[in-house]
C-alpha positions as CSV (number, residue, x, y, z in Angstrom):
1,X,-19.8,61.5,-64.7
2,X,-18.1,64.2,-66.4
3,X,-19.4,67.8,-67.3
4,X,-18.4,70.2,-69.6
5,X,-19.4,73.8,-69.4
6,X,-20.1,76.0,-72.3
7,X,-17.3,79.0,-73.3
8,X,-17.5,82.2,-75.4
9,X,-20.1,84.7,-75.4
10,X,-22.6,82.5,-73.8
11,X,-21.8,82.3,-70.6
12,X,-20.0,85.3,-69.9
13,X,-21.6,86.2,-66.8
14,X,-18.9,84.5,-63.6
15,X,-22.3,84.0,-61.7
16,X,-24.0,82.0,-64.6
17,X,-21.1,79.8,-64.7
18,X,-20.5,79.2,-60.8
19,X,-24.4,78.6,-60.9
20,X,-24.0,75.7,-63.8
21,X,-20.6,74.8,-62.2
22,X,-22.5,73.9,-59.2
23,X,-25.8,72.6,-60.6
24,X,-23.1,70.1,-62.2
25,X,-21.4,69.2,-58.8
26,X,-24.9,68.7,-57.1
27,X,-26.1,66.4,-60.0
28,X,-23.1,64.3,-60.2
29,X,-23.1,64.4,-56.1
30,X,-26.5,62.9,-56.6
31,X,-25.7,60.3,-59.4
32,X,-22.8,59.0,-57.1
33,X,-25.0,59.3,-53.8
34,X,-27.5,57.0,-55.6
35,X,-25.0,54.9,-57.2
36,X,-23.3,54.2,-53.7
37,X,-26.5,53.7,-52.4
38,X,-27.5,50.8,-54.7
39,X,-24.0,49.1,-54.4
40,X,-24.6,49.0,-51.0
41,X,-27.8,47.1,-51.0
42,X,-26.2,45.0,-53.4
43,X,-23.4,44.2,-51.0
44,X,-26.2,44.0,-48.1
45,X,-28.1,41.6,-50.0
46,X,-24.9,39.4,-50.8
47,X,-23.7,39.6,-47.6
48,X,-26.9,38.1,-46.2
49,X,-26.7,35.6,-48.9
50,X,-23.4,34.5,-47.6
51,X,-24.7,34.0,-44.2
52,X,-27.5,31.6,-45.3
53,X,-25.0,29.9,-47.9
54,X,-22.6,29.6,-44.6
55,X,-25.4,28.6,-41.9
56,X,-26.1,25.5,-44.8
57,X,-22.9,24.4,-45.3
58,X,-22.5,24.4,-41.3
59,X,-25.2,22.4,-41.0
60,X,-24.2,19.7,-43.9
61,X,-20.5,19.3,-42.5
62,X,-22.4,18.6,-38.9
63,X,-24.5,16.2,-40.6
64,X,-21.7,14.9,-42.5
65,X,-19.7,13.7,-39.5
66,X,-22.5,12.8,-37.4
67,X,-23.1,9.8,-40.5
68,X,-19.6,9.5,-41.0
69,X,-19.4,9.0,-37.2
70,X,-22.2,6.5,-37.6
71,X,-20.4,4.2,-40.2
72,X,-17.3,4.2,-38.6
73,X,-18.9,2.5,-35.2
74,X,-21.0,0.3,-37.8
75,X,-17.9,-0.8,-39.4
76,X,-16.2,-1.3,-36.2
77,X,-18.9,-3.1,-35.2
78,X,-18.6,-5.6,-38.3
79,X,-15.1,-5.8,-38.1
80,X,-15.4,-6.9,-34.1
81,X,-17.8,-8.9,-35.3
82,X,-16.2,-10.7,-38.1
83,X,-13.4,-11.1,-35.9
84,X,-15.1,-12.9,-33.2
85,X,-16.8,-15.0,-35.3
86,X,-13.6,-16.3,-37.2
87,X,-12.3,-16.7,-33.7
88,X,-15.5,-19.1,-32.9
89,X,-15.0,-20.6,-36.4
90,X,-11.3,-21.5,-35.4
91,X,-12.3,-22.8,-32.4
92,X,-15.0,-24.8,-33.4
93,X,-12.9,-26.5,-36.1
94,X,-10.2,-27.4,-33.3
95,X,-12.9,-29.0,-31.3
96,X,-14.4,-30.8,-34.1
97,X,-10.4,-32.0,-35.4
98,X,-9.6,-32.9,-31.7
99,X,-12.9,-34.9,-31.6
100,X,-12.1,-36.8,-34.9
101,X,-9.1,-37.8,-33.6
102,X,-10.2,-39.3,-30.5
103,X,-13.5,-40.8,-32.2
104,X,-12.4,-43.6,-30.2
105,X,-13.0,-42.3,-27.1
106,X,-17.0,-43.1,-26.9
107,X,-18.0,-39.9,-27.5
108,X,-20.7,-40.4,-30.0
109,X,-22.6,-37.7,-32.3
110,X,-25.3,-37.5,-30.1
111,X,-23.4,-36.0,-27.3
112,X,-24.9,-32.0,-26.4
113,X,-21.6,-30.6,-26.6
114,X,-20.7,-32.2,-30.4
115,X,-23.9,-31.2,-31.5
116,X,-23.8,-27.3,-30.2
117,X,-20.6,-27.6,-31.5
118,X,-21.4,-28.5,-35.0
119,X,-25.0,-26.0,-35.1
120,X,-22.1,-22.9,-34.0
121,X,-20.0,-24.2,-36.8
122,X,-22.9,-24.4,-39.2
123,X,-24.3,-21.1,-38.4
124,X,-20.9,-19.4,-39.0
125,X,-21.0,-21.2,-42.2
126,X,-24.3,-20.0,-43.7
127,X,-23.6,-16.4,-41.9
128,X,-20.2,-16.2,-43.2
């Protein structure tokens, strides 16, 4: 974006050289108009680009802690669940020890609470 401008015998009319001085300055005015012009749809273009790249990325990191939301009650869940069922597990083995030891009491294997006792206990077992 530079201009030279010729010397000597040439040129020697002042009027010539304004006119070519200022032919020069309107060109390069141009070039740089142009130039300025096309950067700025560039940064247009980018900018819009940046937008879309920003309205993804909100929408994966909603997404993102909606699942992560998810799995955390699931595993809640499981752990609750787990938890209860080693409770019932300890239970039931108390019942069943406490029964053994008192076998002599008359209560036989046939009794409804032994025997939804033991189908808990086997359940956990096969679960578990």
């Amino acid at each position: 974006m530079t201009q030279s401008f010729p010397s000597g015998e040439s040129a020697s009319d002042p009027i010539t050289i304004l006119q070519a001085k200022l032919s020069a300055a309107s060109e390069l005015n141009q070039e740089s108009a142009t130039k300025l012009a096309n950067q700025k749809i560039e940064i247009d273009q980018l900018y819009a680009r940046l937008n879309q790249v920003t309205s993804a990325a909100e929408v994966a990191i909603a997404q993102m802690s909606a699942e992560k939301k998810e799995l955390e009650r699931n595993l809640r869940w499981a752990n609750e669940g787990r938890d209860n069922a080693e409770k019932a597990e300890k239970r039931a083995k108390r019942e069943l020890e406490t029964y053994m030891e008192n076998q002599d009491t008359g209560v036989s294997l046939g009794h409804p609470y032994l025997l939804s006792l033991l189908f808990v206990w086997s359940q956990f077992m096969i679960l578990g």
